[in-house]
N, C-alpha and C positions, 0 to 999 in steps of 0.2 A: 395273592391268589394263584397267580401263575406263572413260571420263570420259563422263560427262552434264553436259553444258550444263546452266546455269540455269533455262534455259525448259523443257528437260525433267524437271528435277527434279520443276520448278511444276505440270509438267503429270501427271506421276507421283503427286504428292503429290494432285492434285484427284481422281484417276481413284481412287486407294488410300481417297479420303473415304468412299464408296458402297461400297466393301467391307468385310467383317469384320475385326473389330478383329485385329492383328498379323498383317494379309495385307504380303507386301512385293512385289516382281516378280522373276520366274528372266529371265537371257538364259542364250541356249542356243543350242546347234548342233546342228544334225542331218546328219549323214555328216559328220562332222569331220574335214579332213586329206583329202577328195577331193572332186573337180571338182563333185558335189552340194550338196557342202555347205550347207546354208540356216540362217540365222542370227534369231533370232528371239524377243521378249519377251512374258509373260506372267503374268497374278496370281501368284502363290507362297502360297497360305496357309499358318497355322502346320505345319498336319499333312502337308505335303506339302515341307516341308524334312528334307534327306536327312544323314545322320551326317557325310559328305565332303563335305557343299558346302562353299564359300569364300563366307561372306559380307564384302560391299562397304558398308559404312555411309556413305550420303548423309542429305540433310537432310529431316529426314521418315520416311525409310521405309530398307533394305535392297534394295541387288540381289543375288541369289543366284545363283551358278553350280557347277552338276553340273561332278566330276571329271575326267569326259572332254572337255567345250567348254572347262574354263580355259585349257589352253595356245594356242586358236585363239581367242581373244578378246584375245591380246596385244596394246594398243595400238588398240583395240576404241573405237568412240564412239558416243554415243548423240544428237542433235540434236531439236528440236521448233521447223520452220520453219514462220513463215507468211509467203504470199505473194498473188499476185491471185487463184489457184485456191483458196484456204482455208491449213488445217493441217493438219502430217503430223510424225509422229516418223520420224527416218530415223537408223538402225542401219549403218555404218559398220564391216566387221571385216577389213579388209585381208589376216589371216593365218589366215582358216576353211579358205580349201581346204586350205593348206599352213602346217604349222610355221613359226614363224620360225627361219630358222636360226643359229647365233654367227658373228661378224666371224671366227673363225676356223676357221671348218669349210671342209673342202675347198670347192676353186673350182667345181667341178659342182654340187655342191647348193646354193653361194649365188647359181650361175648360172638353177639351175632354182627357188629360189625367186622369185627375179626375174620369168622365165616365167611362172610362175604364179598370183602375185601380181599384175604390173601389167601386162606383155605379153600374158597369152590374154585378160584381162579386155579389152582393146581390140582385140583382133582378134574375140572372140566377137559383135558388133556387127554383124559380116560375115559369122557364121556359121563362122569360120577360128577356127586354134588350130596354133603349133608344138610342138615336142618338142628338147632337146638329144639330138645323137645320143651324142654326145662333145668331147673336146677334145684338139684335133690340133696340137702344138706353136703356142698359141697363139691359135688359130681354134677360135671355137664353132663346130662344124659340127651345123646347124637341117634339122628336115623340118616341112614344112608339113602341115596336113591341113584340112579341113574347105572351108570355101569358100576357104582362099586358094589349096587346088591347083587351080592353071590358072587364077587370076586373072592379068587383066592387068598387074593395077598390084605385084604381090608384087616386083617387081624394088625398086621405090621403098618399099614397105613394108618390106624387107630393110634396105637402105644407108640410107636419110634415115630411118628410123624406129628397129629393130629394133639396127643395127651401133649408130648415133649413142647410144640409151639404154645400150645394155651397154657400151661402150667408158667412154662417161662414169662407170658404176657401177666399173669392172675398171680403169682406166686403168694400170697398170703390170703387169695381169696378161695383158691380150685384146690382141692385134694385131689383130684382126677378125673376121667372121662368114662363113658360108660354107652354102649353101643345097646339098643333098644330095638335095630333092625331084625324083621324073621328073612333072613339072607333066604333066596330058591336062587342057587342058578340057574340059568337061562341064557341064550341070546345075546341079551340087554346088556350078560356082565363082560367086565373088561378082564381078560387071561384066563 
């Protein structure tokens, strides 16, 4: 469910010294499964493990997760980099907004987990974010919102970006992509 690095372990284990004996750490989610979602570690002491957690046994200590973040920490990682700025643990949950979904579940939802997994997460940058509207003999047809309506550049965000990843994901399912937004700039958009 969830891998910590080495250095994080090490780093877990020195932080768990200074607390009371059989403290371990919970990761969790909060609004699991939507675009809120915030992902996050913290002490666990004895008395605050719950009958449904899952515990994780690493070296030293336990991670613990509540029933509702387990499915959104699938393949979840935990790191502790250092670099010229100092040290940071960095948490890693690829599938907090959204479920992961099975290689064999309908082609819209392992379309939209895509979307929302690794495509808004790059367009959120911009302040953007699309939506599947559906699937049109073959063609994902996308609306855009946020800063990419009535951005400039969404024509090449579309085809070199958005088509090129989903076609390599879908290759025998997706003929292509297809943009359905009435783009107005404004404001709102990004460039």
């Amino acid at each position: 469910m969830i891998s910590i690095t080495e250095a994080a372990q090490a780093h877990f284990v020195k932080l768990l010294a200074d607390q009371p004996e059989g403290t371990h750490i919970r990761v969790f989610v909060i609004s699991p499964g939507t675009a809120q979602a915030e992902c996050g570690v913290s002490y666990c002491p004895p008395d605050a493990v719950e009958a449904d957690d899952t515990e994780l046994p690493f070296n030293g200590f336990s991670a613990m997760v509540d029933e509702k973040s387990a499915p959104f920490l699938e393949e979840a990682s935990i790191d502790f980099v250092t670099d010229q700025l100092g040290s940071q643990l960095t948490l890693k949950a690829p599938n907090a907004k959204m479920r992961k979904v099975a290689d064999d579940a309908p082609l819209a939802e392992r379309i939209e987990y895509i979307i929302q997994s690794e495509i808004n997460p790059q367009l959120a940058s911009h302040g953007g974010n699309i939506m599947l509207v559906e699937i049109d003999e073959g063609t994902a047809v996308l609306q855009f919102g946020g800063g990419c309506n009535g951005c400039s550049q969404v024509d090449i965000t579309l085809k070199d970006g958005i088509e090129k990843q989903l076609l390599e994901r879908f290759p025998n399912e997706l003929t292509g992509v297809r943009d359905v937004t009435d783009h107005q700039h404004g404001a709102h958009s990004y460039a």
